[in-house]
C-alpha positions in Angstrom: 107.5 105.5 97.8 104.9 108.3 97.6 101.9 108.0 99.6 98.3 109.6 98.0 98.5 112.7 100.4 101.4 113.0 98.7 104.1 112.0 101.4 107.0 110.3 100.5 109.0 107.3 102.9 112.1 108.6 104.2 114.5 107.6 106.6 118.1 108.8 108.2 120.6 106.5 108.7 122.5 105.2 111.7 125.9 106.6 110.7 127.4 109.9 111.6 128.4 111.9 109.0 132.4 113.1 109.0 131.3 116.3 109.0 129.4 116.4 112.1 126.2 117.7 110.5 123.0 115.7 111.4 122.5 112.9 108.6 120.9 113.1 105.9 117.4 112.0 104.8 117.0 109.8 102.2 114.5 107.2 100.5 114.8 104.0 102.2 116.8 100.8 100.2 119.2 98.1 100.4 121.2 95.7 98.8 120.0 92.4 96.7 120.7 89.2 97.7 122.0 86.8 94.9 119.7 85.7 92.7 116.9 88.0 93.8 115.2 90.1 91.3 115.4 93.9 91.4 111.2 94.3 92.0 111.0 92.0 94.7 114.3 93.0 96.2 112.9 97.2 96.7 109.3 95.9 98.2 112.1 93.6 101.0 114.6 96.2 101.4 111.4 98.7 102.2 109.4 95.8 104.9 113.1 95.4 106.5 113.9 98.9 107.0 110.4 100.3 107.9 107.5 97.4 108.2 105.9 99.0 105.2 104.3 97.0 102.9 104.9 98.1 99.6 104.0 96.8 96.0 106.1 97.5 93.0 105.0 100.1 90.7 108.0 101.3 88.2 111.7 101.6 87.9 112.3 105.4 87.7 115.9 105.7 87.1 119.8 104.2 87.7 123.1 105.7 88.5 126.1 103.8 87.4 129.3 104.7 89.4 132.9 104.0 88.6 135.6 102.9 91.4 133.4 102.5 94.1 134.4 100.3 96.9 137.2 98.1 96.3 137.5 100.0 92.4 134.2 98.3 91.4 131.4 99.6 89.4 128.4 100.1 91.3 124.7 100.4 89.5 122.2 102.1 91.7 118.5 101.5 91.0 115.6 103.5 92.3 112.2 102.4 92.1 108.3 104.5 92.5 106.1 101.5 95.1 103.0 101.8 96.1 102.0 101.6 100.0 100.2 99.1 100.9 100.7 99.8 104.8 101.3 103.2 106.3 102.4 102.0 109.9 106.0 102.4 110.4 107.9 99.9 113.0 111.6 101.2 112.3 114.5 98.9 111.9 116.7 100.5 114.7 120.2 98.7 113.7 120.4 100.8 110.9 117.9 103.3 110.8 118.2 106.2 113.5 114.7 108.3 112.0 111.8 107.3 109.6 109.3 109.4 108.6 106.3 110.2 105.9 107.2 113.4 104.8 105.4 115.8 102.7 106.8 115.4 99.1 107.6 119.7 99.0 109.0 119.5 102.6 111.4 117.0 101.2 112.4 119.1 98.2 112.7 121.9 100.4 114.7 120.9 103.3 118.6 120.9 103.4 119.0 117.5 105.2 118.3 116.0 101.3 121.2 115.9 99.0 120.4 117.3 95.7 120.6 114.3 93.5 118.1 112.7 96.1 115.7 115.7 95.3 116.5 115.2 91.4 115.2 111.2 92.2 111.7 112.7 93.4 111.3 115.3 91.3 111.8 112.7 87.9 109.4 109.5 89.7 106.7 112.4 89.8 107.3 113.9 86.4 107.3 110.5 84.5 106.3 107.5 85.0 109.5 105.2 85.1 109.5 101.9 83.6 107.2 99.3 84.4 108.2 95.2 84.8 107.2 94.0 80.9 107.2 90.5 79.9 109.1 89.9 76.4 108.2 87.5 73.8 110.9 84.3 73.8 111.5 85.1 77.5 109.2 82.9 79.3 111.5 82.2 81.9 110.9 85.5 84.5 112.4 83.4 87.4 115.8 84.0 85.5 115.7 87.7 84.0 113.3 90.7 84.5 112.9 93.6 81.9 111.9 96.9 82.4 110.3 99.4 80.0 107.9 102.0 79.0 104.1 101.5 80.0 103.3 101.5 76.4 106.2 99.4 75.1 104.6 95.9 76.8 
């Protein structure tokens, strides 16, 4: 989430890392529920972690990894909101630091992992993919699509 001064949400996470370094920081997220669509999943995951309210703006990329837990496939999605609050209230079970952070402070510092960097670097370069409706599709409780701005 990048704020107009440009600051970006970020939090650290409750669990130690096996290395002993601090943790790192990281945009905030969480998992769907069942049945929950993707753009109304990010603006929860955001309010739980941080209070935040947020409004979806675009999809801005995936990762699909092989053998993850239990050999499953896991599909990562990251998605560019909009503030709509600025107040954090931290959710202390599982967040140990939350923070707006100055977007180049974030690319600079060495408590970001690279491909978290690579995340922020592409939502400011482009501008993702926004939720489209699709002709023959009325039913949106049941699927969402995401595509180009100009595609919709």
């Amino acid at each position: 989430m990048l704020s107009e001064d440009p600051e970006l949400l970020v939090v650290s996470e409750n669990h130690p890392r096996s290395d002993g370094r601090p943790p790192l920081y990281k945009l905030p997220g969480g998992q769907l529920i069942a049945g929950e669509h993707l753009a109304e999943a990010v603006v929860r995951g955001v309010l739980e972690e941080t209070a935040i309210e947020t409004e979806f703006d675009a999809l801005v990329c995936f990762r699909h990894w092989h053998g993850y837990r239990y050999s499953k496939s896991d599909i990562y999605f990251v998605c560019r909101l909009r503030p709509l609050s600025t107040e954090i209230t931290m959710q202390v079970e599982e967040i140990q630091e939350c923070l707006w952070m100055p977007v180049q402070e974030f690319l600079d510092t060495e408590n970001v992992s690279e491909f978290n960097k690579w995340i922020v670097r592409a939502g400011i370069a482009h501008p993702g993919m926004v939720l489209t409706a699709v002709d023959g599709f009325p039913d949106g409780d049941r699927r969402e699509f995401f595509a180009h701005p100009g595609l919709g």
